[in-house]
BAMAR-7006 format. One record per atom (N, C-alpha, C): residue in one letter; y, z, x. Coordinates in steps of 0.2 Angstrom, whole numbers, padded with zeros to 4 digits, always signed. Example, Ala and Ser with C-alpha at 12.3 -4.5 7.8 and 13.67 -1.06 7.14 Angstrom:
<sites>
a-0028+0039+0066;a-0022+0039+0062;a-0016+0039+0066;s-0011+0035+0064;s-0005+0036+0068;s+0000+0039+0064;
</sites>
This chain:
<sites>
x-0006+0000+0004;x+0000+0000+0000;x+0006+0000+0004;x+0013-0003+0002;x+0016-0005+0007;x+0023-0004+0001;x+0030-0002+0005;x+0034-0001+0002;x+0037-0003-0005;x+0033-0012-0004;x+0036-0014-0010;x+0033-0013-0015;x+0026-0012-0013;x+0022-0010-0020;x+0023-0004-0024;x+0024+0001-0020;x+0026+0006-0020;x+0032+0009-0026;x+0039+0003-0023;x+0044+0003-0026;x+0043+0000-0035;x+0037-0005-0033;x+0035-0008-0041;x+0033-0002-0045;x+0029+0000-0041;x+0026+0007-0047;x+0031+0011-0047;x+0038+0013-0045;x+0042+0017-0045;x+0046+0013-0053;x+0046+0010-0050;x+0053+0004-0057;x+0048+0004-0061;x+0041+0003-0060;x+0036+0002-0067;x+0036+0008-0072;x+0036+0015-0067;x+0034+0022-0071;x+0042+0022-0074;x+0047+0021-0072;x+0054+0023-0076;x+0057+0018-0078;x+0052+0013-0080;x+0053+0005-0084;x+0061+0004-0084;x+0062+0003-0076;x+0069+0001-0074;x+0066-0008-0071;x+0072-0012-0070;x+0069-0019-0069;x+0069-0018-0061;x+0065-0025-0059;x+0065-0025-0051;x+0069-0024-0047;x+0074-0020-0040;x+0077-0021-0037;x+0084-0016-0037;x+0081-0011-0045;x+0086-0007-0046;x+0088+0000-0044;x+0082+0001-0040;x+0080+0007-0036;x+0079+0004-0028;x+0082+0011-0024;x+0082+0012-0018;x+0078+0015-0016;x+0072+0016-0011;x+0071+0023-0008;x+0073+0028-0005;x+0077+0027-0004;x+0083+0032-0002;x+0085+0036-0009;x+0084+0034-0017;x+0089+0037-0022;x+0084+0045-0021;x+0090+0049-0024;x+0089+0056-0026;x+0084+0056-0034;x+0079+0059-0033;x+0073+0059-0040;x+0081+0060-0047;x+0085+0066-0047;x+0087+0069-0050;x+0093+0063-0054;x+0095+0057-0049;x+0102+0055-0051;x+0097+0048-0053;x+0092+0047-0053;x+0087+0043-0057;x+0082+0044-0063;x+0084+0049-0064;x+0081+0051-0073;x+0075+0050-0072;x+0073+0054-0068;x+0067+0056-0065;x+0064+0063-0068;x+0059+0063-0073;x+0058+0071-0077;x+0050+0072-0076;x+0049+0077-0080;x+0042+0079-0082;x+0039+0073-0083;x+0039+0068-0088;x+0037+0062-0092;x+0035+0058-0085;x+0040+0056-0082;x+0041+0053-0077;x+0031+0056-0071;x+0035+0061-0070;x+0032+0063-0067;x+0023+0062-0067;x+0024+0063-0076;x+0015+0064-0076;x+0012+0057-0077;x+0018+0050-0081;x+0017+0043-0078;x+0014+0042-0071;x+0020+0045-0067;x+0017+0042-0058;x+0009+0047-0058;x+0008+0050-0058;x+0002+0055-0059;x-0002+0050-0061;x-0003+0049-0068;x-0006+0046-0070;x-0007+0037-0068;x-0003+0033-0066;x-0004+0029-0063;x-0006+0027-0058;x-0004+0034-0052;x-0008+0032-0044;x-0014+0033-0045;x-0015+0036-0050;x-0025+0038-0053;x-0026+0033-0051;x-0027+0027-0058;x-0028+0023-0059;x-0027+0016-0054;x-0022+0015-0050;x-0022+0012-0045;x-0024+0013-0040;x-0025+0020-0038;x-0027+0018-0030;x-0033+0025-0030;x-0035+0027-0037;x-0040+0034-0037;x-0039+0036-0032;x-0034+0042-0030;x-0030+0046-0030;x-0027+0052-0034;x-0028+0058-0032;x-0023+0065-0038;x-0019+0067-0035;x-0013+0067-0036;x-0009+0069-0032;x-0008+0078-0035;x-0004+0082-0032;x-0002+0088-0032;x+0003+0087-0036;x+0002+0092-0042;x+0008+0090-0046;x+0014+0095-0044;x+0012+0101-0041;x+0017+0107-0039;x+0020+0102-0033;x+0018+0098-0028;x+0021+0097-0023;x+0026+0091-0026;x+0022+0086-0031;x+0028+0082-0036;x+0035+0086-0034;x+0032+0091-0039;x+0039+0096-0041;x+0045+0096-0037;x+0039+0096-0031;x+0047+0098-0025;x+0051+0093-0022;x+0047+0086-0024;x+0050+0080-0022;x+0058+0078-0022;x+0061+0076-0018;x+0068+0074-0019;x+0071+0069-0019;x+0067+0064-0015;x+0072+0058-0016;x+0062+0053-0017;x+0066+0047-0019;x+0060+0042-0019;x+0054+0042-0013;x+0057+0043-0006;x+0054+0043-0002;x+0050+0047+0000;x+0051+0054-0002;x+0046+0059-0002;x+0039+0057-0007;x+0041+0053-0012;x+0035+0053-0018;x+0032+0048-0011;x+0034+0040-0009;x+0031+0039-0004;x+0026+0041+0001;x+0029+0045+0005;x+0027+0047+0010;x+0022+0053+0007;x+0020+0056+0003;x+0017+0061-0002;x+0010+0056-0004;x+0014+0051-0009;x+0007+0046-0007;x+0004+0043-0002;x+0007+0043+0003;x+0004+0039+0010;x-0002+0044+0011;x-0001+0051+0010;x-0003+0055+0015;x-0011+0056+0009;x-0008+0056+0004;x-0014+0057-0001;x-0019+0050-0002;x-0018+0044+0000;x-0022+0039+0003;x-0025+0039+0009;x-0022+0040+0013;x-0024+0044+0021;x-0031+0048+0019;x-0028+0054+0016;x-0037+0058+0013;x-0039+0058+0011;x-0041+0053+0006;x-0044+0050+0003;x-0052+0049+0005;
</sites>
């Protein structure tokens, strides 16, 4: 998985169009919530069978943490 797939499933879980998100953006100033959260949950299941840690979600702060969180949770897989 690679950035821009990444950024797809990011745009796809807050059904924003392509290119309107940054990895850099802050979860908080992106309407990034609960909903949100258990969508990406529920979606990296499904794509890449994967569970991610939903407390460590919690703490996530910008886009790039969800990345880098996924990477690692691929990684151990």
């Amino acid at each position: 998985m690679d950035q821009i797939e990444f950024m797809q499933l990011i745009e796809d879980t807050l059904e924003v169009g392509p290119g309107t998100l940054a990895v850099t953006d802050q979860l908080d100033e992106i309407d990034w919530d609960s909903l949100a959260n258990i969508s990406f949950i529920a979606e990296v299941d499904n794509r890449f069978g994967v569970s991610m840690d939903s407390e460590q979600l919690a703490k996530s702060l910008t886009i790039a943490d969800l990345f880098d969180m996924l990477k690692v949770a691929i990684r151990v897989q």
